[in-house]
DSSP file (Angstrom, degrees, kcal/mol; ACC not computed):
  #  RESIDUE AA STRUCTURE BP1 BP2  ACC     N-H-->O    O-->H-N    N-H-->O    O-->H-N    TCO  KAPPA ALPHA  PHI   PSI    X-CA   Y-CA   Z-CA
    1    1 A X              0   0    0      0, 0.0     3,-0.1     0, 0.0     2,-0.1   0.000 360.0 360.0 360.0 163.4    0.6   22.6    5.4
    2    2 A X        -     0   0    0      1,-0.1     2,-0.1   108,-0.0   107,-0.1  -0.469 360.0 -69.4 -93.2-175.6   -1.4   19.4    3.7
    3    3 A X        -     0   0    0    106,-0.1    -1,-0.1     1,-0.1     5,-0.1  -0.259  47.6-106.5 -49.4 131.4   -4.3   17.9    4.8
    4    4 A X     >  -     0   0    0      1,-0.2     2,-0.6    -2,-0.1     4,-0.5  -0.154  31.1-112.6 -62.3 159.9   -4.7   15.9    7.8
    5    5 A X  T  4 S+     0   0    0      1,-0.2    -1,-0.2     2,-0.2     4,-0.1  -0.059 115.9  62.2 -85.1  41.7   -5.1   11.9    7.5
    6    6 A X  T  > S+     0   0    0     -2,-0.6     4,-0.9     2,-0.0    -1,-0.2   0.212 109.5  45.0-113.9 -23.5   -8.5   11.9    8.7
    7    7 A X  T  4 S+     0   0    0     -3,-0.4    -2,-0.2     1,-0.2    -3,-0.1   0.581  89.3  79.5 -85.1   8.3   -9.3   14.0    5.5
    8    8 A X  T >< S+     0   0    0     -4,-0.5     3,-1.4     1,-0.2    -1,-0.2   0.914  84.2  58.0 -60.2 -70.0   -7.6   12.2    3.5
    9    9 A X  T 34 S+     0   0    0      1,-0.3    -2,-0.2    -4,-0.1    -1,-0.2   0.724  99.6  65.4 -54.6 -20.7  -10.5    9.7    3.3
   10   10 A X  T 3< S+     0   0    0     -4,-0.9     2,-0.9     2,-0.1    -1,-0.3   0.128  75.4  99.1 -83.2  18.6  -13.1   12.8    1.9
   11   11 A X  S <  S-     0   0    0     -3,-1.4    -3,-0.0     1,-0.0    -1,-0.0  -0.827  81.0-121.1-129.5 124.0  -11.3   13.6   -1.7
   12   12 A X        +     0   0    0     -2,-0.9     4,-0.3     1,-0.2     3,-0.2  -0.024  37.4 174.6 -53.6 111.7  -13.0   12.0   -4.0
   13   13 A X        +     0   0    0      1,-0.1     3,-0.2     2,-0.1    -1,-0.2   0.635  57.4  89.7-111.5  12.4  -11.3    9.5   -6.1
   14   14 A X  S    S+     0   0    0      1,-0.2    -1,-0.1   119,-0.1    -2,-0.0   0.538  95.3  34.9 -50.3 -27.0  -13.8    8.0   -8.1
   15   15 A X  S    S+     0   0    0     -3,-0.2    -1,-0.2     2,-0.1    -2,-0.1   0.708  93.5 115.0-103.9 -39.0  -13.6   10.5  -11.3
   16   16 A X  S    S-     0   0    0     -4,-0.3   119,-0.1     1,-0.2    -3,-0.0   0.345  73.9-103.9-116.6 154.8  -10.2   11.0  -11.0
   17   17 A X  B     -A  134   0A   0    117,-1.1   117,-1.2     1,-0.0     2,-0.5  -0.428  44.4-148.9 -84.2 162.7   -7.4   10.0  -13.7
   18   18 A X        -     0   0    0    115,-0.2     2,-0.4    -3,-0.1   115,-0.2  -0.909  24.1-156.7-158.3 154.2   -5.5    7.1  -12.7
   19   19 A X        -     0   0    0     -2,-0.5   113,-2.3   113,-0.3     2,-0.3  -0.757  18.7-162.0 -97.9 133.9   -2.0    5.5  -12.9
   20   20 A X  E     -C  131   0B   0     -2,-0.4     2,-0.2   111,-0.2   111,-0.2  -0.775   6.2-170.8-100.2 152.0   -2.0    1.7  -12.4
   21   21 A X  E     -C  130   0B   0    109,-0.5   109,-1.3    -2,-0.3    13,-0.2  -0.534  20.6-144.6-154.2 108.2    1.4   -0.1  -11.6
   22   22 A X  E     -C  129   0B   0    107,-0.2    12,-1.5    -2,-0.2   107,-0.1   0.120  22.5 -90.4 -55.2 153.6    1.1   -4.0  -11.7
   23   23 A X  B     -D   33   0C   0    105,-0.7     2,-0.6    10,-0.2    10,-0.3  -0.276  33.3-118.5 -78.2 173.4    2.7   -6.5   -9.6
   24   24 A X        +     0   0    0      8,-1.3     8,-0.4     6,-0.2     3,-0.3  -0.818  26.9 177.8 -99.0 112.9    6.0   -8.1  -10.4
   25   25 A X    >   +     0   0    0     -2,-0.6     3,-2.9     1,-0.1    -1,-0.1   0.313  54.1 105.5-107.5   3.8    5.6  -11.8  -10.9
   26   26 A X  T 3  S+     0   0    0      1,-0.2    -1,-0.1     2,-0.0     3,-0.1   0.975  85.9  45.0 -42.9 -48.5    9.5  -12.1  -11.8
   27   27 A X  T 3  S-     0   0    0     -3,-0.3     2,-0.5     1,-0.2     3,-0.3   0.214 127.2 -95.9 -82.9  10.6   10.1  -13.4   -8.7
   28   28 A X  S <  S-     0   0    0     -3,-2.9    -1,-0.2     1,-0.1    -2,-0.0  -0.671  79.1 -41.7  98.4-160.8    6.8  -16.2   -8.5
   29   29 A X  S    S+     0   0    0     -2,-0.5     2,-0.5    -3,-0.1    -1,-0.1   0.448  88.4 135.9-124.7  39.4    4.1  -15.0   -7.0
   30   30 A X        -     0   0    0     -3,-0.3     2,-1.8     1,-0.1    -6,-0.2  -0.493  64.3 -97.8 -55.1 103.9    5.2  -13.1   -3.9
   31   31 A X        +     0   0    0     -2,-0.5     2,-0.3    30,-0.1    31,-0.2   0.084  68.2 111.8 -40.9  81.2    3.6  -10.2   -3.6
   32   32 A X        -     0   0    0     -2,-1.8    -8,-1.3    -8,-0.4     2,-0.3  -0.865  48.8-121.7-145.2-173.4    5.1   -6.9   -4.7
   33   33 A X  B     -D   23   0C   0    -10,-0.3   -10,-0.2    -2,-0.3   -11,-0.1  -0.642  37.7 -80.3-128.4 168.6    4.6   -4.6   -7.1
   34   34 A X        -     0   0    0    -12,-1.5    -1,-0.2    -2,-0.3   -10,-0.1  -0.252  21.2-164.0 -51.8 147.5    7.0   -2.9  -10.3
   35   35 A X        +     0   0    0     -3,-0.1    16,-0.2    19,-0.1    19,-0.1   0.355  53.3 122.4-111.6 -11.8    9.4   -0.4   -9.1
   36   36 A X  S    S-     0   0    0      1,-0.1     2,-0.6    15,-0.0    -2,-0.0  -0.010  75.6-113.8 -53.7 142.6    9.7    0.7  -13.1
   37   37 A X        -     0   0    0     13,-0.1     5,-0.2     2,-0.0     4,-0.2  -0.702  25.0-123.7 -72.7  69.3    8.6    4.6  -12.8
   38   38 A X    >>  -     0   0    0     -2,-0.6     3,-3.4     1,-0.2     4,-1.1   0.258  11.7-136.1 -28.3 122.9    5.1    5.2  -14.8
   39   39 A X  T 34 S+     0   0    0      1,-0.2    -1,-0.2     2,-0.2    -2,-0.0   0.626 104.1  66.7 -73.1  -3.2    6.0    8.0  -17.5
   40   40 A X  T 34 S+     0   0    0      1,-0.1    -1,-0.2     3,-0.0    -2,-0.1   0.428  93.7  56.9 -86.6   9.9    2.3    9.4  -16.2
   41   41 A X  T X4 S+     0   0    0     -3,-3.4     3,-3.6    -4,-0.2    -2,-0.2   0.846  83.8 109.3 -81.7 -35.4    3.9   10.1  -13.0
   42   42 A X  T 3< S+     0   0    0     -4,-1.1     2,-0.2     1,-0.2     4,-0.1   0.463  79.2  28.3 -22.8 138.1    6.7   12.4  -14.6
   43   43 A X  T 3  S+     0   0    0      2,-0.1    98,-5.1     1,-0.1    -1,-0.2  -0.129 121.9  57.3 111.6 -51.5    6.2   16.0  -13.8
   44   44 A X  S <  S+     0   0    0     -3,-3.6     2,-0.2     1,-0.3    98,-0.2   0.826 112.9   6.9-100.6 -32.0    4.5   15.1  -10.5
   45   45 A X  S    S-     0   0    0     96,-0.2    -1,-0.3    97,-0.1    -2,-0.1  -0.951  75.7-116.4-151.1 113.2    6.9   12.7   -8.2
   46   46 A X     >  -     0   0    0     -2,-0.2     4,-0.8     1,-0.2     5,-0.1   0.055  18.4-122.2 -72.8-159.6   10.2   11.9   -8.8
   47   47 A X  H  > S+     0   0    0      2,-0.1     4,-1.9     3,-0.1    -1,-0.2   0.757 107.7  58.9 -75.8 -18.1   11.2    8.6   -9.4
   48   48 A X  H  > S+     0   0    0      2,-0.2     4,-2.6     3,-0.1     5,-0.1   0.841 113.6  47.9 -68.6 -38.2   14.0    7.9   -6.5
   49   49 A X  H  4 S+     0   0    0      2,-0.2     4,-0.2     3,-0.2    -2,-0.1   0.747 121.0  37.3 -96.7 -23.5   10.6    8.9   -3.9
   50   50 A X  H >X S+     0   0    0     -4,-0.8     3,-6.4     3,-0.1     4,-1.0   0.905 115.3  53.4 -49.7 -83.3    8.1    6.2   -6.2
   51   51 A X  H 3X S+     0   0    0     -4,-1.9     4,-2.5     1,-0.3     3,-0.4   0.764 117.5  35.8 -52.3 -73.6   10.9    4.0   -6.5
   52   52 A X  H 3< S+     0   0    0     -4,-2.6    -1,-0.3     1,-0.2    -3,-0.2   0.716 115.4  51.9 -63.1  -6.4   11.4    4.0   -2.4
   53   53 A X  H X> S+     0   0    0     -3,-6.4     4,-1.4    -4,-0.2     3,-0.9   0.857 111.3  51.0 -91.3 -29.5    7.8    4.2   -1.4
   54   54 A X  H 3X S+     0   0    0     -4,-1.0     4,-1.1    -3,-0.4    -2,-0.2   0.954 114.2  41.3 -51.3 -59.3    7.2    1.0   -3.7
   55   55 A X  H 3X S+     0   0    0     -4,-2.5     4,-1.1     1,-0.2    -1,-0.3   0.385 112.0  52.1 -64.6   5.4   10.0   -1.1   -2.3
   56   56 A X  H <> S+     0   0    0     -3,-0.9     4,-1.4     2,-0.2    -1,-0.2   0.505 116.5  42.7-118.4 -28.5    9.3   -0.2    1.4
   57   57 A X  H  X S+     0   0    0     -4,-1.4     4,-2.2     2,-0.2     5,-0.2   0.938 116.3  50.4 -84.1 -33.6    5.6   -1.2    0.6
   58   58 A X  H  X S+     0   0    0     -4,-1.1     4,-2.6     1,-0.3     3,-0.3   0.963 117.1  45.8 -69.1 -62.1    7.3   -4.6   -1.6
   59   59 A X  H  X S+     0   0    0     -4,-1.1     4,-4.3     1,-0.3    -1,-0.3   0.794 108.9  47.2 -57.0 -58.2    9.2   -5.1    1.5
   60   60 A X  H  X S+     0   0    0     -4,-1.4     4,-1.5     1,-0.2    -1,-0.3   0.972 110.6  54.3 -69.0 -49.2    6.5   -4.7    4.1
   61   61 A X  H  X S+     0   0    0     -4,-2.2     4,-2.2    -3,-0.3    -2,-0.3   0.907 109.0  56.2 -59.9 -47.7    4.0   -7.3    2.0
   62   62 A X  H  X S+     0   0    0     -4,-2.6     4,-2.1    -5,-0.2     3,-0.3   0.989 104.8  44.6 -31.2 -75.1    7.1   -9.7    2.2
   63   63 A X  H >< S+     0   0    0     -4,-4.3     3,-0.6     1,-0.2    -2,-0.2   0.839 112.0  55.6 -38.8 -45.2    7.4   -9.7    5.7
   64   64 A X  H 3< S+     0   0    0     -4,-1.5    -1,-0.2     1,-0.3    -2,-0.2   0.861 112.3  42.5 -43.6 -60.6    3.6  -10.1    6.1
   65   65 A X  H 3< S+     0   0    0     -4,-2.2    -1,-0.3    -3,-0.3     2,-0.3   0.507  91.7  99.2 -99.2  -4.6    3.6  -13.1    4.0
   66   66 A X    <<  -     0   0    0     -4,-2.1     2,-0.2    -3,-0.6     5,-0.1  -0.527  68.1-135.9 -74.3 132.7    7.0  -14.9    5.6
   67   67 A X        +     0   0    0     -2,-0.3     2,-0.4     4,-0.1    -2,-0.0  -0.529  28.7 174.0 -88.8 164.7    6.0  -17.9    8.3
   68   68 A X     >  -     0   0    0     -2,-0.2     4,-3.5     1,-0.0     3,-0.3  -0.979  55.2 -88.5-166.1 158.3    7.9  -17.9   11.4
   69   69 A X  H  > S+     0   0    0     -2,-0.4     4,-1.3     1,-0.2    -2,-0.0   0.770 134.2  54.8 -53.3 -20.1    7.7  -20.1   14.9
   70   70 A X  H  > S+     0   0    0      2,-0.2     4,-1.6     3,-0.1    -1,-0.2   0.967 109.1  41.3 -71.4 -49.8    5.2  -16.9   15.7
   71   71 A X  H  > S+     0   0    0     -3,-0.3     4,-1.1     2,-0.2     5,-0.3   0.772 116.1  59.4 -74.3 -24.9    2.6  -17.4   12.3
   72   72 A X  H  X S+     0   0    0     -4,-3.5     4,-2.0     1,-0.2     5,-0.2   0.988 110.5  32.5 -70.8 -47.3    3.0  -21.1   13.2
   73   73 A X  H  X S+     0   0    0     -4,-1.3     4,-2.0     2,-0.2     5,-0.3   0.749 110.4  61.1 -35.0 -45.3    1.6  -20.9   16.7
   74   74 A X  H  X S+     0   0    0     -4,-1.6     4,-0.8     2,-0.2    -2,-0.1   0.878 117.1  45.3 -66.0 -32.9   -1.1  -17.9   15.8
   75   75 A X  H  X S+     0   0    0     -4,-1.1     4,-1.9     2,-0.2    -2,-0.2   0.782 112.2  42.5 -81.3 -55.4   -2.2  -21.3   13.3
   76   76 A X  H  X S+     0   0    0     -4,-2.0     4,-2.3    -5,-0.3     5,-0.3   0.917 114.2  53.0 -88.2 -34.3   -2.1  -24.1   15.5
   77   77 A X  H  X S+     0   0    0     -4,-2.0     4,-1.6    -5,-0.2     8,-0.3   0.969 111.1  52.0 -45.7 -36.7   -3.9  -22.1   18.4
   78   78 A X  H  <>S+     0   0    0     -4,-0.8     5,-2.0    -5,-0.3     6,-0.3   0.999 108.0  44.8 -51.0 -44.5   -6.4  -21.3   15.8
   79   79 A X  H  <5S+     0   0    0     -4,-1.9     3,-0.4     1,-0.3    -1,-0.2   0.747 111.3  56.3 -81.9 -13.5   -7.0  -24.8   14.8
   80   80 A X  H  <5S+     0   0    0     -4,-2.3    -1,-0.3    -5,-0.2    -2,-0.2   0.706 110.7  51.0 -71.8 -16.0   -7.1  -25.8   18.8
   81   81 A X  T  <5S-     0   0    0     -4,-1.6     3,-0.5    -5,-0.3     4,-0.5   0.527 120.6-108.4-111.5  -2.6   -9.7  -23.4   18.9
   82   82 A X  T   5S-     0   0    0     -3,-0.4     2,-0.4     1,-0.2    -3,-0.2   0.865  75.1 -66.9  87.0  44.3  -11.8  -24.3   16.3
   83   83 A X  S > <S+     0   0    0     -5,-2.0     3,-4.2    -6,-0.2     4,-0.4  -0.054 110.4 121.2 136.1   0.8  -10.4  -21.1   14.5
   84   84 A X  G >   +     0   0    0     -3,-0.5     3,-3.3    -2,-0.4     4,-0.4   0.952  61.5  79.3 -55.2 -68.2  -12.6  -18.6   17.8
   85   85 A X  G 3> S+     0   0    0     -4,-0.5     4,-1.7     1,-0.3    -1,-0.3   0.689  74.8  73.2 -14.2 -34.2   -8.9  -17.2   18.6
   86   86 A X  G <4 S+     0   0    0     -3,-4.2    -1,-0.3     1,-0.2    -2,-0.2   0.816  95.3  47.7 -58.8 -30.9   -9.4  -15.0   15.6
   87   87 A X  T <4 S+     0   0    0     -3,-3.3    -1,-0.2    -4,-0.4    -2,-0.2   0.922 108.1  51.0 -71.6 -46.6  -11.9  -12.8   17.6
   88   88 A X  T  4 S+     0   0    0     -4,-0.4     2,-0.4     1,-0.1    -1,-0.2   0.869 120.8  18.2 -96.8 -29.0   -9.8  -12.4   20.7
   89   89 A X  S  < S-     0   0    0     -4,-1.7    -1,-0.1     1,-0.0     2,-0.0  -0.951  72.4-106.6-143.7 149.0   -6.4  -11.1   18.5
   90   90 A X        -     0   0    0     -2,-0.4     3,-0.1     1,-0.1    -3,-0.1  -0.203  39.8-122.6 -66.5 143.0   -5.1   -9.8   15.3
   91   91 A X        -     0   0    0      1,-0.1     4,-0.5    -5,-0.1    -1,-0.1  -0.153  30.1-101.6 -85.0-167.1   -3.0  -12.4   12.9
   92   92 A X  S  > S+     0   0    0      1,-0.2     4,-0.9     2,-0.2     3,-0.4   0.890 126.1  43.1 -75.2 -60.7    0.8  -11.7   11.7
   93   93 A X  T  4 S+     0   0    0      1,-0.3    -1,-0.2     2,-0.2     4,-0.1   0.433 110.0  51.8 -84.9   0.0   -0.7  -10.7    8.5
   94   94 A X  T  > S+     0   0    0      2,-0.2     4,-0.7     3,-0.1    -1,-0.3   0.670 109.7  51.5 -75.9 -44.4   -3.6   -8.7    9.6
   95   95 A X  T  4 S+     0   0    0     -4,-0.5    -2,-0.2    -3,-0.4     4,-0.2   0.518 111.8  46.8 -85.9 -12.9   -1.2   -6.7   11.8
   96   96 A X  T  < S+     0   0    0     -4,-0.9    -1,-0.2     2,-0.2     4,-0.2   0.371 109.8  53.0-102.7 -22.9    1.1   -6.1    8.8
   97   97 A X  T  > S+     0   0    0     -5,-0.3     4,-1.7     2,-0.2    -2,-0.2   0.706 107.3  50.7 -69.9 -33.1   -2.0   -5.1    6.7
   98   98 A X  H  X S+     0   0    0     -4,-0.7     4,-1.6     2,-0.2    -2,-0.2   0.791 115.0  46.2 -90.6 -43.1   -3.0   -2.4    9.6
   99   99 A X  H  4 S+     0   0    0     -4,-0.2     4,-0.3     2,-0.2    -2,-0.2   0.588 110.7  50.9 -90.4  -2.8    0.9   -1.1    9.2
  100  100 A X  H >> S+     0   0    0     -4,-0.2     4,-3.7     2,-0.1     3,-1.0   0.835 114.5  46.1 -72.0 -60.5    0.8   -1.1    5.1
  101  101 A X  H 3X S+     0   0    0     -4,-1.7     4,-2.1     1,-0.3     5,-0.4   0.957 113.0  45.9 -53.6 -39.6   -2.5    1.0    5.5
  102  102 A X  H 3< S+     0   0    0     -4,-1.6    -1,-0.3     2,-0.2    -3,-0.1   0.911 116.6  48.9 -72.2 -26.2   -0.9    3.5    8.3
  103  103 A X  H <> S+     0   0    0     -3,-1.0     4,-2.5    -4,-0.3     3,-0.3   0.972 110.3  49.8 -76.2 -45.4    2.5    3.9    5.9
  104  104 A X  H  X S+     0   0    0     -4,-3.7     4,-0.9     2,-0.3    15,-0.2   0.823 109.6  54.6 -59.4 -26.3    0.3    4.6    2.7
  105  105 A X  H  < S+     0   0    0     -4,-2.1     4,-0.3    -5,-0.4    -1,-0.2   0.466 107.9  49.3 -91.2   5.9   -1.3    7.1    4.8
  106  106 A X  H  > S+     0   0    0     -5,-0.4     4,-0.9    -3,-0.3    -2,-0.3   0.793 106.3  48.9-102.8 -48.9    1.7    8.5    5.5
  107  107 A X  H  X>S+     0   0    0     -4,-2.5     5,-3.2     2,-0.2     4,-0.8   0.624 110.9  56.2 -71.4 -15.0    3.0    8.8    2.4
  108  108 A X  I  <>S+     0   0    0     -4,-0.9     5,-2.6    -5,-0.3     6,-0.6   0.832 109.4  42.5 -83.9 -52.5   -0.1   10.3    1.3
  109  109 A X  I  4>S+     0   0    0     -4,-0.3     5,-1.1     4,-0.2     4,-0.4   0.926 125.9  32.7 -59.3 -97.0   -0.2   12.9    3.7
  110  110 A X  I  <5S+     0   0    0     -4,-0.9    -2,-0.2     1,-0.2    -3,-0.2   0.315 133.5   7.0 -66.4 -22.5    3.5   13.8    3.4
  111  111 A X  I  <5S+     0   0    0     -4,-0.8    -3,-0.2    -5,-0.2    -1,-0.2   0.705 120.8  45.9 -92.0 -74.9    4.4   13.1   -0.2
  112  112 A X  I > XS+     0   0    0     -5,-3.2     3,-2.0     2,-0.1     5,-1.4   0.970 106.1  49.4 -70.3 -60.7    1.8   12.3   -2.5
  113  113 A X  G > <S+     0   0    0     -5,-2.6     3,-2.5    -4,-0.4    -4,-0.2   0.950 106.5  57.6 -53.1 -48.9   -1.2   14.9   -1.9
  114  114 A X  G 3 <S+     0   0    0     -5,-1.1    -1,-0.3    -6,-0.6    -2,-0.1   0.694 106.1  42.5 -69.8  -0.1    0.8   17.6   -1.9
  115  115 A X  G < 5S-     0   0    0     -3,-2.0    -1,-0.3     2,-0.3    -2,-0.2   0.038 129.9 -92.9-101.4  24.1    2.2   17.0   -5.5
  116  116 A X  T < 5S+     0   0    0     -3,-2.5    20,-0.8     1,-0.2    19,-0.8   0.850  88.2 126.0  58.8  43.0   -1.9   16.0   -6.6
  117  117 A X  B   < -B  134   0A   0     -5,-1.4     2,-0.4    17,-0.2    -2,-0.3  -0.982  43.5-171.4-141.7 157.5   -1.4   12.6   -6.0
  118  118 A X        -     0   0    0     15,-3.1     2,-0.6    -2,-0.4    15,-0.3  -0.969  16.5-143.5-137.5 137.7   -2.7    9.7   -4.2
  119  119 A X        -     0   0    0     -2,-0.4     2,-0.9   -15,-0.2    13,-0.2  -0.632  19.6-148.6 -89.1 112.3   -1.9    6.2   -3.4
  120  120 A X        -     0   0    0     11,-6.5    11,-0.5    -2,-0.6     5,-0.2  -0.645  25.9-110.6 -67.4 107.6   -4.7    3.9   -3.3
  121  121 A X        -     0   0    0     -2,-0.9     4,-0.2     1,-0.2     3,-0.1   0.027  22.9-146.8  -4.9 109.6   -4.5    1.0   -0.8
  122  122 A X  S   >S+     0   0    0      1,-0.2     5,-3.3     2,-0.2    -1,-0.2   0.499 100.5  69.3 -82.6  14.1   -4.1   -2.5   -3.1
  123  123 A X  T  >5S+     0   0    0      3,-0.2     4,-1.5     1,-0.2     2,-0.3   0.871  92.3  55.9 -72.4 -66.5   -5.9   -4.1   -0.5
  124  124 A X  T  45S+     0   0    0      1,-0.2     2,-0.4     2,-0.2    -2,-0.2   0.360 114.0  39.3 -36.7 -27.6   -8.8   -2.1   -1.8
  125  125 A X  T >45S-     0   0    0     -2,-0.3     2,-1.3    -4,-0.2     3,-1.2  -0.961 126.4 -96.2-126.4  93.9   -8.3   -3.6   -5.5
  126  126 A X  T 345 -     0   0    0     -2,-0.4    -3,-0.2     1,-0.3    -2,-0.2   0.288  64.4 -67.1  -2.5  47.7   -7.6   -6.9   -4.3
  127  127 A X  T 3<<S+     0   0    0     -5,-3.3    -1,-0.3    -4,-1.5    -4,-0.1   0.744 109.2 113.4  51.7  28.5   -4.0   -6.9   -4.2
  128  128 A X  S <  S-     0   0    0     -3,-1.2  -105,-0.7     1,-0.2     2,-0.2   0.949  81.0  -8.8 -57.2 -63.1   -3.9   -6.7   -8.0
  129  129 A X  E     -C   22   0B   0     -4,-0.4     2,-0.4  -107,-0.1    -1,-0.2  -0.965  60.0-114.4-170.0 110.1   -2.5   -3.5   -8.4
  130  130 A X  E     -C   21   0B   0   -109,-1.3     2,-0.5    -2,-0.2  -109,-0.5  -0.419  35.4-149.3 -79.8 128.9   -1.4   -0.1   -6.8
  131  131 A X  E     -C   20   0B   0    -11,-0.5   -11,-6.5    -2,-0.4     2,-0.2  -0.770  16.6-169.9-101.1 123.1   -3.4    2.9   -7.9
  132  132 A X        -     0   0    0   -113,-2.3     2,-0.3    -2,-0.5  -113,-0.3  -0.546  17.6-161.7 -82.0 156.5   -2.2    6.6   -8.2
  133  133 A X        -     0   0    0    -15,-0.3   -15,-3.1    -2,-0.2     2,-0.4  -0.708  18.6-125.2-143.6 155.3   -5.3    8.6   -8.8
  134  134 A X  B     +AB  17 117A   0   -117,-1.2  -117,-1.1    -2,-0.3     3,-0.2  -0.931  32.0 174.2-112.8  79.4   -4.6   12.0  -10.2
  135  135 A X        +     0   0    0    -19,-0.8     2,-0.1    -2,-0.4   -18,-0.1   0.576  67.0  16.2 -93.1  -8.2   -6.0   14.4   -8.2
  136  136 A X    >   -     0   0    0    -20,-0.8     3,-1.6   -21,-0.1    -1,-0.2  -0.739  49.3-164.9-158.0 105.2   -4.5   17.6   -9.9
  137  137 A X  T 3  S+     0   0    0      1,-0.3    -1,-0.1    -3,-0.2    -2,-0.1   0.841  95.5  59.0 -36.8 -47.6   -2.8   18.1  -13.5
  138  138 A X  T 3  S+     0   0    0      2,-0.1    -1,-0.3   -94,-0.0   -22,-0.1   0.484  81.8 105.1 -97.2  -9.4   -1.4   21.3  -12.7
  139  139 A X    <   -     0   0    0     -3,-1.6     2,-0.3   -24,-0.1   -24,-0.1  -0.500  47.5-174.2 -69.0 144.1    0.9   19.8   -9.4
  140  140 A X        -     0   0    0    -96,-0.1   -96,-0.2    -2,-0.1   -97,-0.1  -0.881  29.8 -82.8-128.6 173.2    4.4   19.6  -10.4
  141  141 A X              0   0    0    -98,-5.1   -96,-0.2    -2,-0.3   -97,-0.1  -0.256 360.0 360.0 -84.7 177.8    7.1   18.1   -8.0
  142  142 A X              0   0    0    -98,-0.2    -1,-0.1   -96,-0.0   -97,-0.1   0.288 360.0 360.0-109.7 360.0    9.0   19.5   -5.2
């Protein structure tokens, strides 16, 4: 069985080789990433289970960043409140940031570590860019 998500955070990914895959700016500058398959995943993951964890993450950074009568309210409460509201409750996009992190760690657990790979959080790299680290050469895929 793999590793549990609280051990997840203890394997070192500092040394580690690593696959970058830049965002897509086709679209403007909406946040999502490439779905294109990096030929340094090959071997390890196929590409239909990249391809669907990418878009289910492009997808969830959408919603996060779409306004609605809800993100318009959390916004004028703020600004009634001389922005203090922030303390007492989570934002739209805060609460969609907290459910990116819990999917990646999900896919990490169930997917990625056990072929030797791992998905960094892009919050971590400032929404630039999602990073594979390469935690084992020798994993081939399932």
């Amino acid at each position: 069985m793999g590793q549990k998500m609280d051990d997840l955070s203890r394997i070192p990914v500092s040394h580690c080789p690593k696959v970058f895959v830049q965002r897509d700016y086709s679209n403007g500058t909406t946040l999502s990433f490439q779905t294109k398959f990096p030929q340094d995943l090959e071997g390890k993951v196929d590409a239909a289970t990249f391809q669907e964890t990418v878009t289910k993450l492009n997808s969830m950074y959408l919603e996060a960043e779409t306004l609605s009568g809800k993100t318009y309210c959390e916004s004028c409460l703020a600004c009634l409140t001389a922005y203090l509201s922030y303390i007492c409750f989570d934002t739209h996009y805060e609460k969609m940031l907290k459910k990116i992190r819990h999917y990646i760690d999900e896919q990490n657990q169930n997917v990625y570590v056990p072929r030797g790979l791992m998905l960094i959080d892009p919050v971590e790299r400032g929404l630039r860019v999602l990073e594979i680290c390469v935690l084992s050469e020798s994993s081939g895929g399932r």
